[in-house]
C-alpha positions as CSV (number, residue, x, y, z in Angstrom):
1,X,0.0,0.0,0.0
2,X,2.8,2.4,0.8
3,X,4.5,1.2,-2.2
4,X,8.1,0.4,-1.0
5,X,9.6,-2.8,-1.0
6,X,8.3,-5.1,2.1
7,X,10.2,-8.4,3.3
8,X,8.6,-10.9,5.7
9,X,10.3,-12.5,8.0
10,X,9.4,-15.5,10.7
11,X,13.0,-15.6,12.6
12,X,12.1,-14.3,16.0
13,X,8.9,-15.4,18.1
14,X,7.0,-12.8,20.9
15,X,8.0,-14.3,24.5
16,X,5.5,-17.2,25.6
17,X,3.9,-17.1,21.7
18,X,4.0,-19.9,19.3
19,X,5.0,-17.8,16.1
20,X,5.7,-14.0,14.7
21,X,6.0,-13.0,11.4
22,X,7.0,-9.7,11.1
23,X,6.9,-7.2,7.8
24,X,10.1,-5.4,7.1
25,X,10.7,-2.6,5.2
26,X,13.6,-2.0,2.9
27,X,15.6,0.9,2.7
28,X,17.7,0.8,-0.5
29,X,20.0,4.0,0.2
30,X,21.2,2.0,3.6
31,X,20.7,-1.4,2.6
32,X,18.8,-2.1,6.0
33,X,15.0,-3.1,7.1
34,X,12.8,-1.3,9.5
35,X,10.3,-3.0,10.9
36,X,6.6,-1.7,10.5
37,X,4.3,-4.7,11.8
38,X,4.1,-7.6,13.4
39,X,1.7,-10.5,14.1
40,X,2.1,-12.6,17.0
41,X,0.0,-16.0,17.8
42,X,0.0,-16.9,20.9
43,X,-1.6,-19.8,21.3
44,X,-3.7,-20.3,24.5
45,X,-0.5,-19.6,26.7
46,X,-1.8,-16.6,28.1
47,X,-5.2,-17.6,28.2
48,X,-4.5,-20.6,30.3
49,X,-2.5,-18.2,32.5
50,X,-5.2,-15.8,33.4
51,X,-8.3,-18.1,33.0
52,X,-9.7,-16.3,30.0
53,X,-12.0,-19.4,28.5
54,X,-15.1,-19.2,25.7
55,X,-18.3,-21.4,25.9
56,X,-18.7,-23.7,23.0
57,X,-21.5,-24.4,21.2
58,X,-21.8,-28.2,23.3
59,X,-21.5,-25.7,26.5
60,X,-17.9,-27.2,27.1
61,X,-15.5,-24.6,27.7
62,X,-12.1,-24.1,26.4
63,X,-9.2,-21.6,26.4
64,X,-9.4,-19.3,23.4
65,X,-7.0,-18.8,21.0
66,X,-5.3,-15.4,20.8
67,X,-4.0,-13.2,18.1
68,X,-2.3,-9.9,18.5
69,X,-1.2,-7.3,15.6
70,X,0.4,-4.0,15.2
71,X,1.4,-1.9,12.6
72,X,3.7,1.1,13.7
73,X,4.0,4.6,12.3
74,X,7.4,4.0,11.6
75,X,5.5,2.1,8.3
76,X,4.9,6.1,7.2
77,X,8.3,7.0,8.2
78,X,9.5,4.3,5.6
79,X,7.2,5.7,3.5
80,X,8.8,9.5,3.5
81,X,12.7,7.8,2.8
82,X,11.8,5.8,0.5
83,X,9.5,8.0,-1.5
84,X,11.2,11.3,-0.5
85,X,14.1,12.9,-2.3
86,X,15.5,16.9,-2.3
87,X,12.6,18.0,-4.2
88,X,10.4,16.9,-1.4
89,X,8.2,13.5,-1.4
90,X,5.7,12.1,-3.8
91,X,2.8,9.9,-2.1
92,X,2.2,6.5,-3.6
93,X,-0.7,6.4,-5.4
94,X,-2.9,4.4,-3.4
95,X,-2.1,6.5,-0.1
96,X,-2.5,10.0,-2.2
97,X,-5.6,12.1,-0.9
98,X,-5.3,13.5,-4.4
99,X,-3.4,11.9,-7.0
100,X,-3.5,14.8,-9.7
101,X,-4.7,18.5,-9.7
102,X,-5.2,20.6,-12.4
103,X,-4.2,24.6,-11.7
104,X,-5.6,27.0,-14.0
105,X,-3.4,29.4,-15.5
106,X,-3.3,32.0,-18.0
107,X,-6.0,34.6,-16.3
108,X,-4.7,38.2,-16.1
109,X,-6.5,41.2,-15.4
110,X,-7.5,41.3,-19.5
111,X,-8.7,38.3,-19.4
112,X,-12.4,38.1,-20.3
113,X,-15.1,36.4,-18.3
114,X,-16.3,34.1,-21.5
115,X,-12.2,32.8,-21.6
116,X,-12.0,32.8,-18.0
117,X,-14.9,30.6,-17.9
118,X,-13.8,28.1,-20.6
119,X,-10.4,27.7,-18.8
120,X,-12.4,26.4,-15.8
121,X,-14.8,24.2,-18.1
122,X,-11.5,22.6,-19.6
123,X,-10.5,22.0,-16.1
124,X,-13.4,20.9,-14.9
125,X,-13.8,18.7,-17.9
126,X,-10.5,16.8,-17.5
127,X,-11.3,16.4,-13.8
128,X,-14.3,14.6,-14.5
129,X,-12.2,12.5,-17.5
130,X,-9.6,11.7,-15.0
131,X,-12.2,10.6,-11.7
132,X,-14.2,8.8,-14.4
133,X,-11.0,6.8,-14.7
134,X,-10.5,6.3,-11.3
135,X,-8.0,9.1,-10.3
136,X,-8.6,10.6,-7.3
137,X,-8.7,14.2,-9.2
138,X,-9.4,18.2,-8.0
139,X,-9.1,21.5,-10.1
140,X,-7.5,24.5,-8.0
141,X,-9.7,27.5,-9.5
142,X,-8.7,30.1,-7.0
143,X,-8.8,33.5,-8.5
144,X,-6.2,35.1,-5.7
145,X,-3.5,33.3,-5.9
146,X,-1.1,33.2,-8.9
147,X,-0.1,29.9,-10.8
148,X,3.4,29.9,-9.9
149,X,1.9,30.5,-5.9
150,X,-0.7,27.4,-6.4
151,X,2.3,25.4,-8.2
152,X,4.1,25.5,-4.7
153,X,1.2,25.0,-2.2
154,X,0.8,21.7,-4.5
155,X,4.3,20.9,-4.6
156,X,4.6,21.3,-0.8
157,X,1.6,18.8,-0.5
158,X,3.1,16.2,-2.6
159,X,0.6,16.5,-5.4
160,X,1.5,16.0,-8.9
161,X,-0.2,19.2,-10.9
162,X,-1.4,19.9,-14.9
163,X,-1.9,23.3,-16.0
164,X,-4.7,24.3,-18.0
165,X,-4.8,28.2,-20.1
166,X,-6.0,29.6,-23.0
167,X,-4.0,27.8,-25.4
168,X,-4.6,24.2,-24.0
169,X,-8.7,25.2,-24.3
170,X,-8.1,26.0,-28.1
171,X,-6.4,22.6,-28.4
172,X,-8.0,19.4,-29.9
173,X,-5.3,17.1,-28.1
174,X,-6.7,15.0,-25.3
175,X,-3.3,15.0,-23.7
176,X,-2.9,16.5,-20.0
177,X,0.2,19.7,-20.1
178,X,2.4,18.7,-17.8
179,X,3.9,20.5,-15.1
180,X,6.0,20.2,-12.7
181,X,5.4,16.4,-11.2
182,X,8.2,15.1,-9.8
């Protein structure tokens, strides 16, 4: 889910359990795992211990079986070194609030309200296109902020971006402009 490479491992046990696996995460620029979850049986060992028993269905009772799981936030620490370089971090995909937003650009003072509405169409158009594939998508329409100020709030937030202007609403192509996205 975090998209980084996962190893599993079954070497070491929880004191007094029958098994662990664990799930390690590699980190390719030390060569080392972290761990980021485990899952421990332990049998009936503790159950027997403190008496903790279930009724069966014949009304016999027996010592239940028990299970217990963690998954730590070092997982999301993992996530940021591995997906994380000078330029900041791109989210996997499947973790991504939003996996694509399309800034509108090209409005200036001159701009008319006819272009300025067309511009927002087109983006509002290819954000339907792209959720209608299945891409968590949003359009950043904000009339008080420049492009190049919108490009860095969704830069900052790990969000790969598309620009749309007047040019890209004259176009026939169906292909998304491309800015800046890591």
């Amino acid at each position: 889910m975090l998209a980084g490479v996962v190893l599993k491992l079954c070497t070491e046990k929880f004191a007094g359990g029958y098994y662990t696996t664990t799930v390690e995460a590699y980190i390719k620029a030390s060569g080392r795992g972290i761990q980021g979850g485990t899952s421990h049986c332990l049998g009936q060992n503790f159950s027997k211990m403190f008496n903790i028993v279930v009724e069966g269905d014949d009304g016999a009772k027996s010592f239940v079986w028990q299970n217990s799981w963690g998954f730590s936030t070092r997982s999301i620490g993992v996530m940021v070194m591995v997906h994380g370089d000078d330029k900041g971090m791109v989210f996997p995909p499947r973790v991504a609030k939003i996996q694509v937003i399309i800034v509108a650009c090209g409005i200036v003072a001159k701009t008319t309200t006819e272009e300025k509405q067309a511009i927002w169409n087109k983006c509002n158009e290819e954000v339907a296109r792209l959720k209608k594939a299945g891409i968590r998508a949003a359009s950043d329409l904000r009339e008080n902020y420049s492009p190049g100020y919108k490009f860095n709030h969704w830069e900052l937030r790990v969000c790969p971006f598309y620009t749309y202007s007047k040019r890209a609403v004259n176009s026939t192509s169906n292909v998304l402009p491309i800015g800046r996205a890591h």
